[in-house]
Each structure stands twice: as C-alpha cells, then as structure tokens.
C-alpha positions as CSV (number, residue, x, y, z in Angstrom):
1,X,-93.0,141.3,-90.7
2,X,-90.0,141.0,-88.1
3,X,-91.2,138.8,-85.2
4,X,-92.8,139.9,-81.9
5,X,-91.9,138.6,-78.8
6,X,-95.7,137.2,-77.4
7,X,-94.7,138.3,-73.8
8,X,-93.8,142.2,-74.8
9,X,-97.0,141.9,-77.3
10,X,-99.3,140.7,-74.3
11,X,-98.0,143.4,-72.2
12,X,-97.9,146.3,-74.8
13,X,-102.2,145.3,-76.1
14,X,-103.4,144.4,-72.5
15,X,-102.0,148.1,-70.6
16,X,-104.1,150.1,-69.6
17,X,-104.7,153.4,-71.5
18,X,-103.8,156.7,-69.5
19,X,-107.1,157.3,-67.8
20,X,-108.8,160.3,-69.3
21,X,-110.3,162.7,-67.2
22,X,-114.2,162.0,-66.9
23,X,-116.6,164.5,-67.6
24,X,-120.2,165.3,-68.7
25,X,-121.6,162.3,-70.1
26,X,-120.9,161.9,-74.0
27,X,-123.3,160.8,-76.5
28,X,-121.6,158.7,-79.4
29,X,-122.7,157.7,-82.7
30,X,-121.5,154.3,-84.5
31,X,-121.9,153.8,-87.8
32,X,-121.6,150.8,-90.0
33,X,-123.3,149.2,-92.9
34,X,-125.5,146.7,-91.1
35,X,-125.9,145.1,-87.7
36,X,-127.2,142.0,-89.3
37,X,-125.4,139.2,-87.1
38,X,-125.5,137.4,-90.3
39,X,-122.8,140.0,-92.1
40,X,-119.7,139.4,-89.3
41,X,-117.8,140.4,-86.7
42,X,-118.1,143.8,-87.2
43,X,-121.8,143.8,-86.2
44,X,-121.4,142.1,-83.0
45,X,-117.9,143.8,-82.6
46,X,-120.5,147.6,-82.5
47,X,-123.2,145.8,-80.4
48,X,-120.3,144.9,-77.2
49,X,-119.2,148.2,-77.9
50,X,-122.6,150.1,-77.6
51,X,-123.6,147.7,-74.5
52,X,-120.8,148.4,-72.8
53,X,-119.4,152.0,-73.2
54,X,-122.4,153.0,-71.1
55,X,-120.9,152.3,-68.3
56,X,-118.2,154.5,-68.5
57,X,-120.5,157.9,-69.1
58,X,-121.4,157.2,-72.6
59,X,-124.5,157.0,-74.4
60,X,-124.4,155.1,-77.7
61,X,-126.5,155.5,-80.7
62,X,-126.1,153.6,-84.1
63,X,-126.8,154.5,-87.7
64,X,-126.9,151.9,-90.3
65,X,-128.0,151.0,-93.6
66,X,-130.3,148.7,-93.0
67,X,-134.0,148.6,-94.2
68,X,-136.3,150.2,-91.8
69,X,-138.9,147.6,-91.9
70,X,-136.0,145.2,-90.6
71,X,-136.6,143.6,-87.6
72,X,-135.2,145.4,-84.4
73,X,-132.1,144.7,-82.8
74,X,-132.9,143.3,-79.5
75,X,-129.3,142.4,-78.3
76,X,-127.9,145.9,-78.5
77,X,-128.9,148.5,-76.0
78,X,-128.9,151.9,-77.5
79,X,-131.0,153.8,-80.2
80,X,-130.8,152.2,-83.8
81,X,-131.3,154.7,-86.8
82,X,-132.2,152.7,-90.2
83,X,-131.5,154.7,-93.1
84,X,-131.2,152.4,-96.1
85,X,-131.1,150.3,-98.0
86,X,-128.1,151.6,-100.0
87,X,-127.7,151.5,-103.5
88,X,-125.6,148.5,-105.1
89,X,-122.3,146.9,-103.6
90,X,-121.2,149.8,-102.1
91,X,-124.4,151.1,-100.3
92,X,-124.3,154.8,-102.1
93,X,-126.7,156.4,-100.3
94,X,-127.9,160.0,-100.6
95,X,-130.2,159.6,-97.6
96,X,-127.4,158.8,-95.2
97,X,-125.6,162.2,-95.8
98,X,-128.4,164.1,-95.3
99,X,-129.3,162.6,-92.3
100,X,-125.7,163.0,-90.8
101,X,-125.4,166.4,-92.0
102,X,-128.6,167.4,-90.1
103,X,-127.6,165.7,-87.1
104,X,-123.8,165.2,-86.9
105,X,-123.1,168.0,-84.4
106,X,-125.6,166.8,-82.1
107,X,-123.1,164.2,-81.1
108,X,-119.9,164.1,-79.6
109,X,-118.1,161.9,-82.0
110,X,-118.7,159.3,-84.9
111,X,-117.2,155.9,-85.3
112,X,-116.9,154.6,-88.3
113,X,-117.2,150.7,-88.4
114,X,-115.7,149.3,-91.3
115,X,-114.5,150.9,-94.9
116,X,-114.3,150.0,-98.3
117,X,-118.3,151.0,-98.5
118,X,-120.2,154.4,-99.0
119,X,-120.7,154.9,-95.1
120,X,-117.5,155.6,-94.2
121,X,-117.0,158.6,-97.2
122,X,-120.7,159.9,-95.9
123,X,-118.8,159.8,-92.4
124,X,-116.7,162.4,-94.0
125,X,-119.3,164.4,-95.9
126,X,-121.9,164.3,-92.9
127,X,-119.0,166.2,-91.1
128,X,-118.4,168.9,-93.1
129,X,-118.0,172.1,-91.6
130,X,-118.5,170.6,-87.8
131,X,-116.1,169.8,-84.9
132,X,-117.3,166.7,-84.0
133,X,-114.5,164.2,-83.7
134,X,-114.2,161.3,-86.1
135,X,-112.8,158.3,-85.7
136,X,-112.5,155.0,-87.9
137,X,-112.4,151.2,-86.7
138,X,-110.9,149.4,-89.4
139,X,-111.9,145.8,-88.0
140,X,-109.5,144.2,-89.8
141,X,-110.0,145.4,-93.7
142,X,-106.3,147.6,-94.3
143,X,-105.3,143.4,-93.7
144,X,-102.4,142.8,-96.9
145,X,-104.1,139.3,-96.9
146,X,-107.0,140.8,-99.1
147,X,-104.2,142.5,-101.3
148,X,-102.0,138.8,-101.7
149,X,-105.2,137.0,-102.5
150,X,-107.2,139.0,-104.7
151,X,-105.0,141.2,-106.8
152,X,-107.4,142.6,-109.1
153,X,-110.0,143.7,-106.1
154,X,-106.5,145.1,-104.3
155,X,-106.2,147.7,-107.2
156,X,-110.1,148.6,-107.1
157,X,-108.8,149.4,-103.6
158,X,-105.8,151.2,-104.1
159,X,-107.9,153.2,-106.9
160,X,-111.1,153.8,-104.1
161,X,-108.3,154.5,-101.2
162,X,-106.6,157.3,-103.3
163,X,-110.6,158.8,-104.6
164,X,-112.3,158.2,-101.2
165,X,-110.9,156.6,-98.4
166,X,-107.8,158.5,-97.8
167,X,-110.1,161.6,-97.2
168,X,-111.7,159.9,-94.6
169,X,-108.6,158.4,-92.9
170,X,-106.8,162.2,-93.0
171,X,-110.2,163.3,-90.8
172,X,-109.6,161.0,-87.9
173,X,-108.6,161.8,-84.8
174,X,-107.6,158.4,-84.3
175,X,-107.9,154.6,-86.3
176,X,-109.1,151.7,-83.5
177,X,-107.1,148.7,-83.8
178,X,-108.3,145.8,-81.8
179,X,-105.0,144.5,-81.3
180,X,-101.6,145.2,-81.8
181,X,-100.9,142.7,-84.7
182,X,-103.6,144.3,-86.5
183,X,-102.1,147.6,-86.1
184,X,-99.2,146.2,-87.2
185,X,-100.5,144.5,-90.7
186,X,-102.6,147.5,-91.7
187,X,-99.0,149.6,-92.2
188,X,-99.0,148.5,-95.5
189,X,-99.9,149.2,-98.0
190,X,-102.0,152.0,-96.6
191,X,-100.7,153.3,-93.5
192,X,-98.0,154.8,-92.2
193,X,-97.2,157.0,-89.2
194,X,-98.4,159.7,-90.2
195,X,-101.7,158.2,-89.2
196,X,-102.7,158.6,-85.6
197,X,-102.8,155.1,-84.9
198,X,-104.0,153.4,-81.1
199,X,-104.8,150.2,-80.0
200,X,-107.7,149.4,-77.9
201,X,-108.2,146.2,-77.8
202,X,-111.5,144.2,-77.9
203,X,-113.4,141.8,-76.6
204,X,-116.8,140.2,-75.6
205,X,-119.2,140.2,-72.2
206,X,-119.1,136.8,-70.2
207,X,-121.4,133.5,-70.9
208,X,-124.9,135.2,-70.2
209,X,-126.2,133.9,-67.2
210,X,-129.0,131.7,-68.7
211,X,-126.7,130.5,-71.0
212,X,-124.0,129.1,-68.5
213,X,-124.3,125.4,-68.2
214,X,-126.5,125.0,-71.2
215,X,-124.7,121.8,-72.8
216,X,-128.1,120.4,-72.5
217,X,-129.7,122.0,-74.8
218,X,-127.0,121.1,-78.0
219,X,-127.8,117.6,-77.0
220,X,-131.1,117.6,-77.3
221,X,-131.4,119.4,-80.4
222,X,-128.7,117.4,-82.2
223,X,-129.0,113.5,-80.2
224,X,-127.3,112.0,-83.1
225,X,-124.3,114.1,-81.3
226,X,-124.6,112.9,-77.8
227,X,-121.7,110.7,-76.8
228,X,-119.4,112.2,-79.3
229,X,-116.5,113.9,-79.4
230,X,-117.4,117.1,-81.0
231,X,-114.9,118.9,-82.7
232,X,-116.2,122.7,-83.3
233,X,-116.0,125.3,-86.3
234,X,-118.7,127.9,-85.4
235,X,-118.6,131.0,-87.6
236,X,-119.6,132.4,-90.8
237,X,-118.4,129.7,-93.4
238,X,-116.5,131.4,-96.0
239,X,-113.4,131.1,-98.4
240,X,-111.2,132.7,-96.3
241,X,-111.6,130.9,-92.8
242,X,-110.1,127.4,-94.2
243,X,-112.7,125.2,-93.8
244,X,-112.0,123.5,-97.1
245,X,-108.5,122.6,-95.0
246,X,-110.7,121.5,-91.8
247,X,-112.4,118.6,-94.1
248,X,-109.3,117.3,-95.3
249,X,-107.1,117.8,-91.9
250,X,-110.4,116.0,-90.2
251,X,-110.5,113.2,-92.7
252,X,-106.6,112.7,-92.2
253,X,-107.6,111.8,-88.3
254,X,-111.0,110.8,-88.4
255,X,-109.7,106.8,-88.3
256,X,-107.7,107.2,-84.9
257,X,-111.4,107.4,-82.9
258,X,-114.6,106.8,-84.3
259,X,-116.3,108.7,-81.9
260,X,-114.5,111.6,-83.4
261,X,-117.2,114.0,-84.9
262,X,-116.8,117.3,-86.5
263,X,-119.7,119.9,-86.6
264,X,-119.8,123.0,-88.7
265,X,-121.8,125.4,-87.5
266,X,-122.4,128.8,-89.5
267,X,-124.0,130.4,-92.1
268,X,-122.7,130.0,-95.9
269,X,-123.6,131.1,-98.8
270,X,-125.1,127.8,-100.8
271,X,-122.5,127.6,-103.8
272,X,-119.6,127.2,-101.2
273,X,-122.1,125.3,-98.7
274,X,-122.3,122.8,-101.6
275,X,-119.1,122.7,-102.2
276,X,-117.7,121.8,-99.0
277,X,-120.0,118.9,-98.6
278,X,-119.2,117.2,-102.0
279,X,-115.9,117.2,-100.6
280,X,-116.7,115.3,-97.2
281,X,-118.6,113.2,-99.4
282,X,-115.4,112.9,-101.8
283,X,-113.6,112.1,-98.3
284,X,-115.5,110.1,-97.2
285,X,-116.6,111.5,-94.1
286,X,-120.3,113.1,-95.2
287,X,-121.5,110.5,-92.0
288,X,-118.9,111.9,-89.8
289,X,-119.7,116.1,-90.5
290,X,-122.8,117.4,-89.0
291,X,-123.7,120.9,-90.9
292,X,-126.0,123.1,-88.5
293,X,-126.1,126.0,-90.2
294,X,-126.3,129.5,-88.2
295,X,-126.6,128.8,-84.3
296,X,-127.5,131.9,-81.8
297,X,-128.7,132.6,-78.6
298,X,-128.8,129.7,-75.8
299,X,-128.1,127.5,-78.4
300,X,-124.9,129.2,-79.9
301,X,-123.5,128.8,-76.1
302,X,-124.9,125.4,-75.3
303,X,-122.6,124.7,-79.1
304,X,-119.6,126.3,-77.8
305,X,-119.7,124.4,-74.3
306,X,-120.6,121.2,-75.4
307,X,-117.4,120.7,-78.0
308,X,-114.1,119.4,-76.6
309,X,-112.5,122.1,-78.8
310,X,-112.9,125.1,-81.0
311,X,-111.2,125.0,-84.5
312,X,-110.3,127.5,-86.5
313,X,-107.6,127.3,-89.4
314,X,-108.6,130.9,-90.8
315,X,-106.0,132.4,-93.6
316,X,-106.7,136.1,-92.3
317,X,-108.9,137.0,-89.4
318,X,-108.5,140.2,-87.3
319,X,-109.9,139.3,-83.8
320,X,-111.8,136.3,-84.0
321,X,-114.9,136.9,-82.0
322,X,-115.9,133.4,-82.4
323,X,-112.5,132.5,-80.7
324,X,-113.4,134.6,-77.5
325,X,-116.4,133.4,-77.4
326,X,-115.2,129.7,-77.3
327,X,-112.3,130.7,-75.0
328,X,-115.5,132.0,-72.3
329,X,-117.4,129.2,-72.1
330,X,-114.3,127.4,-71.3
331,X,-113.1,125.6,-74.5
332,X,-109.9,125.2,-76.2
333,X,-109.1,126.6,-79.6
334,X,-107.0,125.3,-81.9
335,X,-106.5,128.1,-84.2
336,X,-104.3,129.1,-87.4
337,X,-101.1,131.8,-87.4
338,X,-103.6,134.2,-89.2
339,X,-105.5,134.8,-86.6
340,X,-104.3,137.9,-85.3
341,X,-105.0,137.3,-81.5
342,X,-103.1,133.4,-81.6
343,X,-100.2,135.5,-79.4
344,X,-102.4,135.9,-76.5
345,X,-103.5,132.4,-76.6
346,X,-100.9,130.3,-77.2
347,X,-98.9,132.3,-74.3
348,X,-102.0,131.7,-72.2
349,X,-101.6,127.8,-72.8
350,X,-106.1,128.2,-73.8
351,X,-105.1,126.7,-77.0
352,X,-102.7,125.7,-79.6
353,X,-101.7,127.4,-82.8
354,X,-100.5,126.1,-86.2
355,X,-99.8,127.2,-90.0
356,X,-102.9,127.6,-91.8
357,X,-101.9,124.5,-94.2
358,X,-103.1,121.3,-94.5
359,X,-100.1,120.0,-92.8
360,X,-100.8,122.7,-89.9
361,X,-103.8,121.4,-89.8
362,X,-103.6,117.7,-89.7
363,X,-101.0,117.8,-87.0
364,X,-103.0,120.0,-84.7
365,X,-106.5,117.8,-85.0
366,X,-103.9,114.5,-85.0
367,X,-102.0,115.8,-81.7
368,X,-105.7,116.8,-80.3
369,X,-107.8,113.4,-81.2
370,X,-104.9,110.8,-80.5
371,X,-102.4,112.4,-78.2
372,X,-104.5,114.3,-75.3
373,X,-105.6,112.7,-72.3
374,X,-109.1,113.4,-70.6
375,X,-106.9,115.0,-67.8
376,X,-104.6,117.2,-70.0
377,X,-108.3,118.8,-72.4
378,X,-110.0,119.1,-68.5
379,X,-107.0,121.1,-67.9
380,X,-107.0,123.3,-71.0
381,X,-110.3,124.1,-70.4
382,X,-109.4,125.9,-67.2
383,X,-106.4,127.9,-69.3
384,X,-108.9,128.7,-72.0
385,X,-111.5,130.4,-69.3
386,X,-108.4,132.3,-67.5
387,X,-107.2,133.1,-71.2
388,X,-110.5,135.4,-71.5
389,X,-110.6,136.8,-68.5
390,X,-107.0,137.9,-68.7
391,X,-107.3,139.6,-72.1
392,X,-110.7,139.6,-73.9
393,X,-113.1,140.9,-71.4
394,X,-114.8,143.8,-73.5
395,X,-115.1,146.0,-70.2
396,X,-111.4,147.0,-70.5
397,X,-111.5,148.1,-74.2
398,X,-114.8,149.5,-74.3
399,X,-113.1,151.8,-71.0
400,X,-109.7,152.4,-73.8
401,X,-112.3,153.8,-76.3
402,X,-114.3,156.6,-74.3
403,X,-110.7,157.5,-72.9
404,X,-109.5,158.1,-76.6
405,X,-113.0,160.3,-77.5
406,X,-112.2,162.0,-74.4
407,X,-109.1,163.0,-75.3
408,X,-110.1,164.3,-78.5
409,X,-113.3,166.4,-77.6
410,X,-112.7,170.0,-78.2
C-alpha cells in the first residue's frame, strides 16, 4: 500500500463531516451478533455508539443474537432485542428475519455491526421491499491480513462474499470505516469504488468519573504488584494480537530491571492460555508474568492507570479500543504497525510504534525499560491524554454517523 503522509492522514480522519441538516428525531437500529464484552471490540464499539448518538437526536435500539435469558446489558443505554441463539458458526437464524421483516420499517435505518455471519444477510432479507436505509460497519473484517494468514478460510470467504455478502454490501447506502487506514485495507480484495465508502471515525467516552484516580484499587487486588513497574497488555488474548512475541520481547529485557513486571490481562481461550504460559515458563519468566484474566469495570481502569505503559504488538487490529482506552487514562502505548490507528499516535508523541516482529518488539520494551527517564514516561503521559482528546473522543464520530443517516433518509 503506497505510504501516507501521518500529517495529511490526521487531517483527512479527524475533519469534520459536512453538518447535516437536523431534523425530527431518528430512531436507529444496530445490529450485531452479540454484545457480549467477552466477543470484542465490536460489542463495545455498538455500546459508545448507542450511548452517544442520543445526543445528537437519535434514539438507538439493538438486535442481537444473544439468548434471551442472558443477563442484561447494563452499560448500554438503549432498548436490547434478544433474538437467538443462532444456529451453528454462523448464527443462521430464521427467527431474526422474521422479526426484522415485521419491524424493519419502523426504523429509520439499520446498522449492521460486523459480517462474515447470518446477521448481516438477514439485514438484507429483513429489508425487503422497504425504504429503510441500510448501512454496514465492517469493524475491521474486509482486513487482507485474514486473507495472508489463513488462505483456506479466505476462499470460504471469497465463496460466502460472492453467495451472500456482496448482496448486502450492494444495499448500503454507505460502509463505516473507523479510520482512514481501515478504509484503505478493505479495497482489496473486496472493495472497490464502486462502493459508497466514508469514514467516521471512532472512539470511546472519557475515564468515568468514579473510575478516575482508581490506581488504588489494582494495588490492592494484585499487592504482589505494588512497587513494580507494570508493563500492560489488556485485551482479548488471541493468536492474532502477538502476545506470543510480547513473552519473548519481555524476556529479552526482563534482566535490565528487576522490578520490571509484565501483566496480561484478558480473556483467552484455555488451549492458547496454556500455551503462552508454558512458554514464560520455557523463558523463564513464569515469576515475572502476572495472568489476570478478564478485568472490567473500576478495575479495568484502575489496570490501565496503574501501568507505566500499554503494549500492544497486534499483527492486524482495526481501531484498537483497548489502545484508546489506555491513551484516556493517561498511559503510553507502545503499539505494532498493524494497528491501524499507530498514525495518529505516533504523530501525537502518546506512544511509540514498531514492526510487529520480535525484533520490533524487543527494541521497543528495551528502549522503554532501560532508556526512559521518570521525567521523559511523566511526560508521555501528558501526550498520551492530549492524544485522545484530540482524536478518539467518541462524541465527534458518533455526530459523523447521524450526519451520514441523515443524509440518506428518504
């Protein structure tokens, strides 16, 4: 992909969209397979959304296919439709059509959250023979990572894309990119211009206010901790998001200052949790790798303002909510190439990015643990605050997203 100058990028994600003209308050619907925090980013990408939108004359509503004897949703602040459980990997689900065929019209758009699963196609057939505007939010899935890593899942894609998901995309009245590097990665090999394609950027509400200044909390419920210098991975653990290269980088440095502690925080499947720790115990750094499985609420903040710095040597990750989210309660990142907002962040000086190879790696936790002063990380904790204000405020593209429905309703 030819190069992008950061400056030009920053300026071309972070304008503002031509202000639509207001009127009657809209009601929206968002659909998506689950809001289960424990499935991704996209959940917590359609809970700012919902949150936020309101306050700019639109009411949000979300259908999902999750049981409906699962617990509710507290965080988000809009109606929650379950409909499932879905049938099998994909979620088929005849029970989802129905219900969006019977009440489609009744809103003034759908968003679909997500592809490459049965709720986006019953998007498509829920519309039938209605006006109501569609849209699709791709969160990061048209990525050509997924097609370079698994080959023989791209060509299921390619073969659902031609059967399915094309019918959706050639519906939409526009596809949602959260930045402009994702917009730019999705062109092949599904895209092209043909598409009507718009970026609205994304982002997350500040620290809450009972979680601001919370640091106390991580102490006390991990004292072994106290005193350290806590390097941070706080996400889902997976394959994709490097951690394998985090242990080895970690164990590279680990010698230059024992006070040096890394803490992996996040859920994992076990097979790949087990994994992972064999290797810090091949390392030898088990002593030195606190595992704290899935952190939220105060505690997930007290987490993310207690470590010296976020680290995050992802292979492919579209926004990085976990990034923001470090970058507002003040904390560098140290973050891969892959992650598509590292533009933004290295230009804002709230971070540092690197290759996402074990070299990339190693030098970035080397230059962090042995080279940076107490001055120089105080400092960087300043940029990393102004870094989310500046770009990853969710006000401004939650504003970018009623103006595009209110562009498109009839």
């Amino acid at each position: 992909m030819k190069a992008l100058n950061s400056t030009v990028l920053l300026d071309e994600v972070m304008a503002p969209a031509p202000a639509a003209v207001r009127r009657a308050p809209m009601r929206v619907l968002h659909l998506l397979p689950s809001l289960e925090p424990r499935t991704g980013g996209v959940a917590e990408a359609v809970v700012q959304l919902v949150n936020h939108m309101t306050h700019f004359g639109c009411t949000s509503e979300v259908a999902t296919l999750d049981s409906p004897d699962t617990p509710d949703f507290e965080r988000i602040k809009g109606r929650v439709h379950k409909l499932g459980p879905g049938r099998g990997f994909y979620g088929l689900s005849v029970g989802l059509v129905r219900w969006l065929r019977a009440h489609a019209s009744e809103y003034d758009a759908l968003i679909v959250h997500g592809i490459w699963q049965f709720h986006s196609v019953a998007a498509r057939l829920g519309l039938l023979g209605t006006r109501t505007p569609l849209f699709v939010f791709p969160h990061g899935m048209l990525d050509p990572w997924f097609q370079q890593t698994y080959r023989a899942k791209h060509l299921k894609k390619l073969l659902y894309w031609n059967l399915a998901e094309r019918w959706v995309f050639g519906r939409a009245q526009a596809i949602l990119f959260t930045c402009h590097t994702e917009l730019e990665l999705a062109r092949s090999p599904f895209l092209n211009d043909s598409y009507p394609l718009k970026v609205t950027g994304f982002g997350i509400d500040a620290v809450p206010p009972d979680a601001m200044h919370a640091t106390a909390l991580f102490w006390q419920t991990f004292p072994e901790l106290l005193g350290r210098r806590v390097l941070l991975y706080f996400g889902r653990i997976h394959e994709k998001k490097g951690c394998d290269l985090l242990l080895a980088g970690f164990a590279a440095v680990a010698q230059h200052d024992a006070t040096v502690q890394l803490v992996m925080a996040g859920p994992a499947a076990p097979a790949l949790l087990e994994q992972l720790q064999q290797q810090a115990a091949a390392l030898g750094i088990a002593e030195r790798v606190v595992w704290t499985g899935m952190l939220t609420g105060r505690l997930k903040w007290a987490a993310l303002q207690a470590a010296e710095v976020f680290v995050l040597p992802s292979h492919q990750e579209n926004f990085g909510i976990s990034v923001v989210e470090a970058l507002a309660s003040g904390t560098p990142v140290l973050i891969s190439n892959r992650v598509n907002i590292c533009h933004e962040v290295e230009v804002s000086g709230g971070g540092w990015v690197y290759a996402d190879t074990l070299e990339g790696v190693t030098e970035a936790l080397r230059r962090w643990v042995v080279q940076t002063t107490p001055a120089e990380r105080e400092a960087m904790r300043s940029a990393a605050l102004a870094c989310f204000e500046c770009y990853f405020r969710i006000q401004t593209a939650a504003s970018q997203v009623v103006d595009v429905i209110q562009e498109a309703r009839p």
